[in-house]
PAVO-102497 format. One line per field, with one value per residue: residue number from 1; residue in one letter; x, y, z of N, C-alpha, C in turn. Coordinates in pm, whole numbers, plus 50000, padded with zeros to 5 digits. Example, Ala and Ser with C-alpha at 12.3 -4.5 7.8 and 13.67 -1.06 7.14 Angstrom:
pos <- [1/2]
code <- [a/s]
n.xx <- [51319/51285]
n.yy <- [49431/49775]
n.zz <- [50780/50708]
ca.xx <- [51230/51367]
ca.yy <- [49550/49894]
ca.zz <- [50780/50714]
c.xx <- [51320/51290]
c.yy <- [49670/50003]
c.zz <- [50780/50787]
This chain:
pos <- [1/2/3/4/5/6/7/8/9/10/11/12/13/14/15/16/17/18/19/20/21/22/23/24/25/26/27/28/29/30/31/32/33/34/35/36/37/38/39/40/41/42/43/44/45/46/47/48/49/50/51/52/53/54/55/56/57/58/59/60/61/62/63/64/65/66/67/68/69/70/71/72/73/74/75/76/77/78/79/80/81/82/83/84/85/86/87/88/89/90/91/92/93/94/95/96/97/98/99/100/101/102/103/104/105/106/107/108/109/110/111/112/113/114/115/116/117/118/119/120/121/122/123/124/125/126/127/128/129/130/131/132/133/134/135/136/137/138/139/140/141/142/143/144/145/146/147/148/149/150/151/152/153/154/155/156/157/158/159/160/161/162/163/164/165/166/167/168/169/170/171/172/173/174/175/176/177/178/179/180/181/182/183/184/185/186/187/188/189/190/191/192/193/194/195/196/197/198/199/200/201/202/203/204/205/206/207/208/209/210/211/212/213/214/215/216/217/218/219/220/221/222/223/224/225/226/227/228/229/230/231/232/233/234/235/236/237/238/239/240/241/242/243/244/245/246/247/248/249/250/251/252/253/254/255/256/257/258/259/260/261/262/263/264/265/266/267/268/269/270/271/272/273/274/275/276/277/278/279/280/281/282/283/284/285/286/287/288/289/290/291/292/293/294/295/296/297/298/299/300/301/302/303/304/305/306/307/308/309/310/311/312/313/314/315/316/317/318/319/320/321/322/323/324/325/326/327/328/329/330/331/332/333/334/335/336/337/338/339/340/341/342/343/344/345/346/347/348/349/350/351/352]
code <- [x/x/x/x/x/x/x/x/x/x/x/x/x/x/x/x/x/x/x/x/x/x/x/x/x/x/x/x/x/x/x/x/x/x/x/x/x/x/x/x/x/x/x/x/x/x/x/x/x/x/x/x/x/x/x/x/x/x/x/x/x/x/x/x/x/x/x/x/x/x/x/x/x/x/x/x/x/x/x/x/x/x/x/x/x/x/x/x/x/x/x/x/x/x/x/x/x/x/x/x/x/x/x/x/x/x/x/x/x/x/x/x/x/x/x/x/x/x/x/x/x/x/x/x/x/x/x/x/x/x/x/x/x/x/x/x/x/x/x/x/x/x/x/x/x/x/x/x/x/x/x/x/x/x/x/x/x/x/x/x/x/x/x/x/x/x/x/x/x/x/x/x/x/x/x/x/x/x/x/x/x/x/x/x/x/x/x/x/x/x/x/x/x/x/x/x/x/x/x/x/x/x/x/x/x/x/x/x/x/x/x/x/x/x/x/x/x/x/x/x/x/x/x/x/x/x/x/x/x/x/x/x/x/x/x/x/x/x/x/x/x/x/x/x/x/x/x/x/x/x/x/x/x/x/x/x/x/x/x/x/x/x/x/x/x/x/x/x/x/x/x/x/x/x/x/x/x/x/x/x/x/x/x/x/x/x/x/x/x/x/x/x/x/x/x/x/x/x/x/x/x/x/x/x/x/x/x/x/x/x/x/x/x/x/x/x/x/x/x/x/x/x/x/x/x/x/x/x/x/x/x/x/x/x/x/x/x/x/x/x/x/x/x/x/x/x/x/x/x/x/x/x]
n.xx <- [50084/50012/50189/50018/49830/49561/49648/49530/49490/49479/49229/49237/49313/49180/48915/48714/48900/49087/48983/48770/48853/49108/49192/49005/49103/49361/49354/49168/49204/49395/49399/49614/49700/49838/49913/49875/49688/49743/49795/49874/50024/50044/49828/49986/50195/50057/49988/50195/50317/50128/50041/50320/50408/50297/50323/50338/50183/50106/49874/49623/49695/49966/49852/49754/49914/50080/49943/49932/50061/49876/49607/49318/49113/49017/48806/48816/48779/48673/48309/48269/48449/48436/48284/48445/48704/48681/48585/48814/48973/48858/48892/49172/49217/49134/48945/48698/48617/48407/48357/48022/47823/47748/47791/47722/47485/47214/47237/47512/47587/47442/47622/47820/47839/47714/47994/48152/48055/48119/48407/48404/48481/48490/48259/48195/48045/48058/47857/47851/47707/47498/47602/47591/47557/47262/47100/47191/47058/46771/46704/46720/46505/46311/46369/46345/46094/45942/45854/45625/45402/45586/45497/45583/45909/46110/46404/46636/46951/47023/47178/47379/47491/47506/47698/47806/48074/48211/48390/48385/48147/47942/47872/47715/47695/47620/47752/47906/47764/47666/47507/47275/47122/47217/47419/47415/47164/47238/47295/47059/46839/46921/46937/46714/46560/46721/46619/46296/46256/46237/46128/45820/45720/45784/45826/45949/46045/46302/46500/46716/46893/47046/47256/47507/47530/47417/47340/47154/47041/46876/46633/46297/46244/45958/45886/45727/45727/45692/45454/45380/45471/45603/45886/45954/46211/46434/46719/46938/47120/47030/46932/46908/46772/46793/46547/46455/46706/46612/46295/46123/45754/45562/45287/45283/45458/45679/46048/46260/46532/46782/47062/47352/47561/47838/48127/48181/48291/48477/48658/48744/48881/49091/49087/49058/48915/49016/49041/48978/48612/48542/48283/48041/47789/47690/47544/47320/47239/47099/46847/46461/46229/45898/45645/45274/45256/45444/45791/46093/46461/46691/46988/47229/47318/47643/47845/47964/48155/48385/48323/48258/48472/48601/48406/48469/48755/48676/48480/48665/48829/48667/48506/48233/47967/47958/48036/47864/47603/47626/47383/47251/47272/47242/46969/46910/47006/46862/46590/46702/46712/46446/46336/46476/46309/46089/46081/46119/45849/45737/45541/45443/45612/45607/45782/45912]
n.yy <- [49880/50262/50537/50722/50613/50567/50594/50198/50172/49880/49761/49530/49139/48927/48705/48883/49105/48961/48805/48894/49183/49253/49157/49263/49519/49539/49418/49612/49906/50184/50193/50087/49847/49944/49900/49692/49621/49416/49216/48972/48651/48484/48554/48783/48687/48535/48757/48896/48703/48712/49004/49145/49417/49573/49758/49627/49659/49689/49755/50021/50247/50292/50287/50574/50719/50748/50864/51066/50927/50759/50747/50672/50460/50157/49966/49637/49503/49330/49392/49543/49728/49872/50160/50310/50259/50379/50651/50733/50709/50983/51161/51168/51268/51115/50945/50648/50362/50097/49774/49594/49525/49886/50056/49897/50024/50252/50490/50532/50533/50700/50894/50900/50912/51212/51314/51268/51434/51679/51689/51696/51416/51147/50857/50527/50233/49860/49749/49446/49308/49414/49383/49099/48822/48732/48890/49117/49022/49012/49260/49405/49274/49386/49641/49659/49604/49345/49196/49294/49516/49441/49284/49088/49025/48776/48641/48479/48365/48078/47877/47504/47419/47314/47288/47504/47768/47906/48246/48553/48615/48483/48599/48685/48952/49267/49511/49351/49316/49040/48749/48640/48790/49064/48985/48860/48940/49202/49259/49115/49303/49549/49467/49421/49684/49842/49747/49777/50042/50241/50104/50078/49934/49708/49312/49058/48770/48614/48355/48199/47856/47606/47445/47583/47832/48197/48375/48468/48270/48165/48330/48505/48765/49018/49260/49567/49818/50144/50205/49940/49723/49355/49215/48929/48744/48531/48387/48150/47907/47665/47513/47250/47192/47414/47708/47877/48121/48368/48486/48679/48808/48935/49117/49045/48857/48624/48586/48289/48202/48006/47837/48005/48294/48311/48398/48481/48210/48160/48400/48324/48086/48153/48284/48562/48867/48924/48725/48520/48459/48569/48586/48458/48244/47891/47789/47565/47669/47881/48133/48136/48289/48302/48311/48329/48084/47967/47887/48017/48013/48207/48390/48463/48794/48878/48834/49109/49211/49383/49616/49790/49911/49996/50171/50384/50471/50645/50807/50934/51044/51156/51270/51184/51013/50844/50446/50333/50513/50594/50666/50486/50272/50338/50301/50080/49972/50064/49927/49695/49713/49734/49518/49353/49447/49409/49147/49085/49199/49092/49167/49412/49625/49970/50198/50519]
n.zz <- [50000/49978/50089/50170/50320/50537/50851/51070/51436/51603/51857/52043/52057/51996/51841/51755/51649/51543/51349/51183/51154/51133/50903/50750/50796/50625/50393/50256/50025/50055/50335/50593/50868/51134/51436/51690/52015/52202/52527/52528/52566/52312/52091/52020/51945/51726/51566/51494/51307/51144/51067/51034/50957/51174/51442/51768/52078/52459/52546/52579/52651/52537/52273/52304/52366/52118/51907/51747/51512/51419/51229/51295/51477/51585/51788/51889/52160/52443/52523/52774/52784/52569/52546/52718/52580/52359/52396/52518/52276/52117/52275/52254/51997/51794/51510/51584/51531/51662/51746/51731/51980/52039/52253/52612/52717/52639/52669/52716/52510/52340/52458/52348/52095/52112/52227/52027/51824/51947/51938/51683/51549/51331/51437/51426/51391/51383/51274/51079/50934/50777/50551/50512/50262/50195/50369/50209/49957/50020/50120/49839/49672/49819/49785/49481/49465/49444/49611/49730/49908/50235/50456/50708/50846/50912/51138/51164/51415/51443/51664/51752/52030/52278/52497/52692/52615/52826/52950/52913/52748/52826/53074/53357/53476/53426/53303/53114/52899/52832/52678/52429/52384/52317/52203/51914/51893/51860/51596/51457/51551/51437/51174/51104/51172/50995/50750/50775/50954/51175/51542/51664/51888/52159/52210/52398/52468/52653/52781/52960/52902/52932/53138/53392/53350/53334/53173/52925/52663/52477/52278/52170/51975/51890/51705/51633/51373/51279/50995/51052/50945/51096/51297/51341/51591/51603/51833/51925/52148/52102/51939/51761/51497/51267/51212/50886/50776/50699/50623/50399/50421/50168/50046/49777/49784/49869/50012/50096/50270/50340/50587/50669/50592/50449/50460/50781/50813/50662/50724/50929/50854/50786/50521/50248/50170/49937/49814/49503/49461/49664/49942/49778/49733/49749/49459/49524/49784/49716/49801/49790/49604/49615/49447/49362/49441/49312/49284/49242/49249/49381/49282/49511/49683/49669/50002/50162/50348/50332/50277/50426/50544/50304/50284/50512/50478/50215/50395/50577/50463/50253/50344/50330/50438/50765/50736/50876/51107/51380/51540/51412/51555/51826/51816/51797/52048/52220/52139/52196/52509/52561/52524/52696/52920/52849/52837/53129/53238/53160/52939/52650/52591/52450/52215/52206]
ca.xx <- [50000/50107/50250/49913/49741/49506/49731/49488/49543/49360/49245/49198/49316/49066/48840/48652/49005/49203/48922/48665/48885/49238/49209/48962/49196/49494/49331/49183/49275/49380/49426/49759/49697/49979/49955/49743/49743/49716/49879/49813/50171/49963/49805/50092/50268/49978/49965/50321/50293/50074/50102/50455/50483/50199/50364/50255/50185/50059/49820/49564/49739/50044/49825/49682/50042/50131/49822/50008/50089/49752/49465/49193/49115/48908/48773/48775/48816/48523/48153/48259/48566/48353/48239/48600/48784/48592/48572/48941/49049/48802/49008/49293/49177/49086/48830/48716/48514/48365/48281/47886/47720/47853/47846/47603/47357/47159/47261/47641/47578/47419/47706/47974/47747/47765/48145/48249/48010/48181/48506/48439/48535/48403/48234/48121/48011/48116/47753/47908/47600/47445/47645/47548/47488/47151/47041/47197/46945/46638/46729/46759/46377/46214/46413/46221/45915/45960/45762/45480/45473/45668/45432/45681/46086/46170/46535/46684/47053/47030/47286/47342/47646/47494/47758/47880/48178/48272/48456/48264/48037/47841/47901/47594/47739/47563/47853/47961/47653/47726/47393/47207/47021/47304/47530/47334/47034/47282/47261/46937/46753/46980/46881/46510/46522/46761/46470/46165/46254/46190/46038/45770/45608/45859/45767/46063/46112/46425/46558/46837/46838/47148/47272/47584/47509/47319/47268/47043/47086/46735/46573/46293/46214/45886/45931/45656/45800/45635/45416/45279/45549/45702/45989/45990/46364/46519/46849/46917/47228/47005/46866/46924/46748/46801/46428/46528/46796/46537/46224/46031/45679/45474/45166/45298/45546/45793/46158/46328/46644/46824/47163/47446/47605/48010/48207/48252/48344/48558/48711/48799/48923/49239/49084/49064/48817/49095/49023/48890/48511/48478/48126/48001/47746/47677/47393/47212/47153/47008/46690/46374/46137/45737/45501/45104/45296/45598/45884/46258/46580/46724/47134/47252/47444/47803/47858/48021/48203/48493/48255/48241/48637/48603/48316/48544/48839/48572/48433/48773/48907/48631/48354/48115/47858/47996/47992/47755/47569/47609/47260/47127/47303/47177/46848/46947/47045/46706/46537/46737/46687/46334/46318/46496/46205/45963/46018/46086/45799/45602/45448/45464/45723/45594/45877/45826]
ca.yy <- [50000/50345/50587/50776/50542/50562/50413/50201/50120/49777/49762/49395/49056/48812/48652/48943/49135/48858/48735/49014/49327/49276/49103/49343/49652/49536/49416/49734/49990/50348/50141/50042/49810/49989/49886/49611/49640/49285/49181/48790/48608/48426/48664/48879/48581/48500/48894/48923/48616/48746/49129/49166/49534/49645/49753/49562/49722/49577/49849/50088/50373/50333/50363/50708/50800/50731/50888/51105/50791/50731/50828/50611/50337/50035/49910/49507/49450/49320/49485/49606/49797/49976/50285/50359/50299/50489/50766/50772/50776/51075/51267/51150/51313/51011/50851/50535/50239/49998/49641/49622/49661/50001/50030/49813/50092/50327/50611/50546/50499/50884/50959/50823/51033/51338/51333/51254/51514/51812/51717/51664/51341/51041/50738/50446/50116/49747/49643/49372/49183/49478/49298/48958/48798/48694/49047/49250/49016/49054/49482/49429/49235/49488/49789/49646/49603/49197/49114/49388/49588/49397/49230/49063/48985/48674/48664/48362/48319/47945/47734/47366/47440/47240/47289/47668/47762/48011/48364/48692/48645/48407/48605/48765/49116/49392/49542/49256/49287/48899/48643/48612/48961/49177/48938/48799/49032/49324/49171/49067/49408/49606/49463/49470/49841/49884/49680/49810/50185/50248/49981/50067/49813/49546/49191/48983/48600/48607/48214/48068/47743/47571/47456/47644/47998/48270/48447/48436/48156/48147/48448/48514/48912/49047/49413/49631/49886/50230/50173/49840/49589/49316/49119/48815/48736/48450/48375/48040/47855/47505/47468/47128/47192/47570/47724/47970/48174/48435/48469/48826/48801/49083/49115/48988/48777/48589/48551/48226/48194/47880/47834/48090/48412/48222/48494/48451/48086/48229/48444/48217/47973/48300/48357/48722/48900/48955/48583/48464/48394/48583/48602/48373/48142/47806/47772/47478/47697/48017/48150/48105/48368/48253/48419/48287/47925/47902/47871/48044/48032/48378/48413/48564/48871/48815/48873/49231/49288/49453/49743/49903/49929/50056/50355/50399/50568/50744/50884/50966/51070/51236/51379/51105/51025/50714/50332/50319/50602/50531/50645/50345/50120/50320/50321/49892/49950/50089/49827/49562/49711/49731/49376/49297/49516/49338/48981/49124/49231/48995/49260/49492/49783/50084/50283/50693]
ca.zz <- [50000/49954/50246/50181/50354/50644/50960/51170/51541/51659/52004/52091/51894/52027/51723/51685/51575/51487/51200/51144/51185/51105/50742/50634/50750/50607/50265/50241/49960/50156/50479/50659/50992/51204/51574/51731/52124/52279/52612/52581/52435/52199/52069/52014/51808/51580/51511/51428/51201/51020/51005/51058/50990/51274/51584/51882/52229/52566/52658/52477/52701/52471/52178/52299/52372/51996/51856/51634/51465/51425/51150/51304/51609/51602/51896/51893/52260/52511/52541/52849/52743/52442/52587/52805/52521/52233/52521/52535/52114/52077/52386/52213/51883/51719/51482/51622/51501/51761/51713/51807/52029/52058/52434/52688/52714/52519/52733/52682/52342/52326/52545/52281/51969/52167/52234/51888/51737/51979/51915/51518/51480/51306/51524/51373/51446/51283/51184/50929/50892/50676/50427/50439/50115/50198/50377/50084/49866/50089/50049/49673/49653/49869/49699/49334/49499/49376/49708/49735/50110/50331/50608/50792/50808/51010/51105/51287/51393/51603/51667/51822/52112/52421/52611/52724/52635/52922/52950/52931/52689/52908/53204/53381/53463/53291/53238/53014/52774/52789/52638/52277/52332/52308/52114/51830/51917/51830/51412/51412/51548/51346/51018/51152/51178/50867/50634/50791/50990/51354/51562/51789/52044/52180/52292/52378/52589/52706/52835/52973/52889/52956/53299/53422/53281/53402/53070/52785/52557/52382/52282/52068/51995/51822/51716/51533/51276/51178/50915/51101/50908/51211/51295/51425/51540/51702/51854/52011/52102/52119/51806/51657/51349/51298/51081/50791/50820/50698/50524/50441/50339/50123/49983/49650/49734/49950/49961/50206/50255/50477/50608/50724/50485/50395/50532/50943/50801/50561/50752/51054/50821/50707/50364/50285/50061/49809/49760/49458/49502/49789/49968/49671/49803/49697/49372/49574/49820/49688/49848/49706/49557/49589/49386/49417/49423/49219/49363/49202/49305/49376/49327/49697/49636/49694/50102/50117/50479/50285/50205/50580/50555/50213/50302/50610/50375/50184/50531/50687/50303/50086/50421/50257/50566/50777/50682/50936/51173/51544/51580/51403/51666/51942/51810/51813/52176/52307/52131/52315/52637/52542/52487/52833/52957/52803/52934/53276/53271/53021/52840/52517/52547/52365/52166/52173]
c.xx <- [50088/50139/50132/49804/49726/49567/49613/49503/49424/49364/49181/49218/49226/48995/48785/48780/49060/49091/48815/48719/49014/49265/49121/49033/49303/49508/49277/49199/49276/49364/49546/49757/49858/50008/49818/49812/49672/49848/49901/49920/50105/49913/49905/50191/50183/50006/50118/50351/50244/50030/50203/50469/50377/50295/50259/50260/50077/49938/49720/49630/49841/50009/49773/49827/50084/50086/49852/50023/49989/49667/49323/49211/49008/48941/48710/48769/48663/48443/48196/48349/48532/48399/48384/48703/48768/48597/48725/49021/48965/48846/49108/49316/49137/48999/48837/48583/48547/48293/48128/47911/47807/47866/47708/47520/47299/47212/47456/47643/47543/47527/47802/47909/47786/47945/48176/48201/48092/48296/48547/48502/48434/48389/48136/48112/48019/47995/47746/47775/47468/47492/47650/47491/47338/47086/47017/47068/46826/46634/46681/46559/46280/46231/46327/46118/45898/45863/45651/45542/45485/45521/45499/45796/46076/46324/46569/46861/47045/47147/47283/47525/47543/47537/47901/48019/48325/48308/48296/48134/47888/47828/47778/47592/47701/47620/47913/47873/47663/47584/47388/47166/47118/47431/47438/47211/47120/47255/47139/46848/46820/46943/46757/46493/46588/46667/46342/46187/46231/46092/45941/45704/45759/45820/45916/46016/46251/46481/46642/46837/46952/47247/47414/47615/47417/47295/47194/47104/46968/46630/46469/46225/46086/45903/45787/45663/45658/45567/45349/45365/45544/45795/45984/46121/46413/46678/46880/47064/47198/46889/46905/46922/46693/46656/46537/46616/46697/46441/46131/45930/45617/45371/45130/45387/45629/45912/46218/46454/46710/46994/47241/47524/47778/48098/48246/48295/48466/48676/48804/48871/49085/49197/49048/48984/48889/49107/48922/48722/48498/48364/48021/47901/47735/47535/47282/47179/47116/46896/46587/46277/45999/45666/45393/45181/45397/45707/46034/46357/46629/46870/47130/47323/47531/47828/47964/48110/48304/48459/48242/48396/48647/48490/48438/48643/48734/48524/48530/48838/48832/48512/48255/48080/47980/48029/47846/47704/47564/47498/47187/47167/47280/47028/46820/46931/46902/46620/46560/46711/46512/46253/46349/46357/46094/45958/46068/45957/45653/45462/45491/45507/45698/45708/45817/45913]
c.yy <- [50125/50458/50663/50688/50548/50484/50393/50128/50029/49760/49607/49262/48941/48793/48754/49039/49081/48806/48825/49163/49338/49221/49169/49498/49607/49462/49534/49859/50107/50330/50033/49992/49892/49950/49766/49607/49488/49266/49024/48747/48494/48448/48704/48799/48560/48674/48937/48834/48669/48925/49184/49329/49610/49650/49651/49634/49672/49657/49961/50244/50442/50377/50505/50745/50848/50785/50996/51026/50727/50797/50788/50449/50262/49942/49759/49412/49391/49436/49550/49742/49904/50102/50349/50401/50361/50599/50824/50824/50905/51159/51264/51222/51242/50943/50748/50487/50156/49926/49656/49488/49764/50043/49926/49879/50193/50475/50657/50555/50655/50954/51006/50950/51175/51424/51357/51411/51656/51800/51681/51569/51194/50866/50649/50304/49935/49670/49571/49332/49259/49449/49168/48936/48799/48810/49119/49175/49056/49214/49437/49397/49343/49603/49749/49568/49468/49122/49199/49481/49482/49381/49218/49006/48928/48623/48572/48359/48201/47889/47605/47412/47399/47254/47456/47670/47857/48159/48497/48692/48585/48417/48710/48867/49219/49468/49463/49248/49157/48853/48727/48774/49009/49115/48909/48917/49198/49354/49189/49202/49508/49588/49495/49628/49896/49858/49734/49923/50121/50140/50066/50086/49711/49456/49112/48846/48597/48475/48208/47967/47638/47548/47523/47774/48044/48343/48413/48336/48103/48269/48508/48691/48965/49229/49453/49776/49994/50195/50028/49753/49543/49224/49102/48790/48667/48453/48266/47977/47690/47467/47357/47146/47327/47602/47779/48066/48317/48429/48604/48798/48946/49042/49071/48891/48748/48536/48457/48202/48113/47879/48014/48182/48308/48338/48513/48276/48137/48312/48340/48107/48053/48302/48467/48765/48968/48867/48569/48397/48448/48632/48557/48276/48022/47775/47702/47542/47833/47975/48161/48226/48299/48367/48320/48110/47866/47962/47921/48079/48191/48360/48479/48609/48816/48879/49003/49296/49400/49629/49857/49963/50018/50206/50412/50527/50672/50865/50973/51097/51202/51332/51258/51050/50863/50546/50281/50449/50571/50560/50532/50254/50161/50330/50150/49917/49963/50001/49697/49600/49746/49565/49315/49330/49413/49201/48965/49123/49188/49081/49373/49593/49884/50177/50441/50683]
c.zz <- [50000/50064/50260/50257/50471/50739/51081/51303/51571/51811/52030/51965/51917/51883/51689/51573/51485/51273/51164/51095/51063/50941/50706/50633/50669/50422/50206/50148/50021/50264/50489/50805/51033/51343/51595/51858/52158/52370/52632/52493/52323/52085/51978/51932/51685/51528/51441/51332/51073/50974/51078/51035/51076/51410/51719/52028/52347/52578/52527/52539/52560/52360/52133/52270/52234/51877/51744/51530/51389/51281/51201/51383/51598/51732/51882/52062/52306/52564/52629/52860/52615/52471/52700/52682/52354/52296/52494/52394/52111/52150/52339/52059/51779/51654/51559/51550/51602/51703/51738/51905/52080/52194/52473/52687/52600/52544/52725/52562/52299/52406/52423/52145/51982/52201/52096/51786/51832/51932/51749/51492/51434/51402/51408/51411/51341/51263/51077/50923/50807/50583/50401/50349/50127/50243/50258/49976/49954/50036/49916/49614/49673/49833/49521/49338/49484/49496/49736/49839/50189/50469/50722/50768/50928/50986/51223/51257/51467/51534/51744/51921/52286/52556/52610/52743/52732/52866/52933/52839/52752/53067/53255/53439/53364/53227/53129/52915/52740/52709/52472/52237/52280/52222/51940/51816/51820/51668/51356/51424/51458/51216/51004/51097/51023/50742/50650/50848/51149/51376/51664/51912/52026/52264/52296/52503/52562/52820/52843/53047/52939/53074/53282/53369/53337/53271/52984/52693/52449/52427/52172/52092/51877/51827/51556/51472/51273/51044/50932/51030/51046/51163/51378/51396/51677/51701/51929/52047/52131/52016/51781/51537/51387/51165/50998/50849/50827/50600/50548/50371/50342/50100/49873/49641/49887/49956/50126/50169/50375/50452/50605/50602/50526/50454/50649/50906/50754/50601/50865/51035/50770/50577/50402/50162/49987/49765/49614/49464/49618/49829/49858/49791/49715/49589/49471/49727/49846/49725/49737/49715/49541/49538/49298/49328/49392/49289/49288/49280/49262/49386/49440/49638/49730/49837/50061/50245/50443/50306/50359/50567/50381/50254/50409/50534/50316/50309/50570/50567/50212/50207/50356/50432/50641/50772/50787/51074/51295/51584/51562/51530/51824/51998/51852/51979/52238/52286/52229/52471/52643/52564/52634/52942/52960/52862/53060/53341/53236/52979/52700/52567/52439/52372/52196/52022]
């Protein structure tokens, strides 16, 4: 790449860095990974393996220190660490992008908005899953009308994992935004609101199912959209046999779509979306288009995570709006704590 290029500092190499973050900065065009801060010697070997010219540092202090150094900070560390250390690059003078959920609350989340907008800098949020193949087709149907008005979008992520695999994400500290809601939930209401607008009434059941956990592990969330569309939207981690991945019906038409977008495989496996075929799905199993019976296969657009890291430059580069608006994700956030609300309290959560 060329010395013009955006240098960005990674704050955390855990899976969400290590396979989400760091191979789409560093493929990139007009982005230069330069520092990744991890203290874990593990860590800190795979990262030098494989981007050998990123400085490494123990500490996100050193990366404020360095911040000169700097064009722009991504926040891959844990939920709980969000809102401290997004707080801190924007004191530091720094863009930052944060993994989602952009902090645990809705109120830190308007905190984090408010900062960035006094001190003029750009905040944005890593909602990849606005580029799943199978989303970007759903968009594409309902953008040429191909299903009528949109009734309802059902959006399932389940999985089959029986047996909990520890650390924070399954830790029942509110500070840890740990369970399904706020992990999985963060995806799923996000696209909700991106496909259909503001939600709202929220109904949520909120389970955990699974002995030795205290958090959510089966969650299903009903949300009713402006304009009277809903979404129905599960999240499970004891599915066996997982339904559709998603299916939106209209008034003219319905589009299903089964199995998982190729790209968190893809990635986790070290291919890089400078790969050949990347975010390609498989023909046999394109979603299906119904209209009054008949049944066609729909190509899935080609998964697109690249494209947040690509607006990103644009954003930072040309003033073009952000790859994503941290309002939408704290418009996400209120929903989810809407939803906790709701099966607290086993009743319908009215939005203002």
């Amino acid at each position: 790449m060329s010395d013009t290029s955006l240098r960005v500092g990674l704050v955390g190499y855990g899976t969400a860095g290590s396979a989400f973050h760091a191979p789409l900065i560093s493929t990139t065009p007009g982005l230069r990974l330069s520092a990744i801060v991890t203290a874990d010697p593990g860590r800190r070997r795979a990262a030098a393996g494989t981007h050998p010219g990123a400085a490494l540092l123990d500490t996100a202090d050193a990366l404020w220190a360095a911040a000169g150094d700097l064009d722009v900070v991504v926040v891959a560390s844990p939920n709980r660490t969000h809102a401290p250390l997004a707080r801190a690059a924007l004191h530091a003078g720094l863009p930052v992008v944060v993994d989602k959920p952009l902090t645990p609350t809705a109120a830190e989340g308007d905190e984090l908005v408010r900062l960035a907008a006094e001190r003029g800098l750009l905040l944005s949020v890593y909602q990849n899953r606005r580029w799943d193949g199978d989303f970007l087709t759903a968009r594409r149907l309902v953008d040429e009308g191909a299903l009528g008005r949109v009734l309802r979008f059902e959006s399932r992520f389940e999985r089959w994992r029986p047996v909990p695999k520890g650390g924070w994400r399954e830790s029942d500290d509110p500070a840890d935004a740990g369970g399904l809601l706020y992990d999985l939930g963060s995806h799923l209401v996000d696209q909700a609101l991106q496909l259909l607008g503001p939600a709202t009434e929220v109904y949520a059941e909120v389970h955990t199912r699974r002995a030795g956990i205290q958090v959510d592990d089966d969650v299903f969330v009903a949300l009713r959209h402006a304009g009277d569309a809903r979404s129905h939207l599960w999240m499970s981690a004891l599915a066996a046999a997982p339904g559709p991945r998603l299916r939106v019906l209209g008034d003219r038409g319905a589009y299903t779509k089964h199995g998982m977008d190729v790209q968190e495989d893809a990635l986790r496996a070290g291919r890089l979306p400078t790969d050949p075929g990347w975010g390609e799905d498989d023909p046999a199993r394109y979603g299906m288009l119904t209209v009054d019976g008949k049944d066609e296969p729909v190509p899935t657009e080609p998964g697109a995570y690249q494209r947040f890291y690509s607006g990103l430059v644009l954003a930072l580069r040309d003033g073009a709006p952000p790859p994503v608006d941290p309002a939408g994700s704290v418009a996400a956030l209120r929903v989810l704590e809407a939803a906790r609300r709701s099966a607290g309290e086993r009743r319908v959560v009215t939005l203002g």
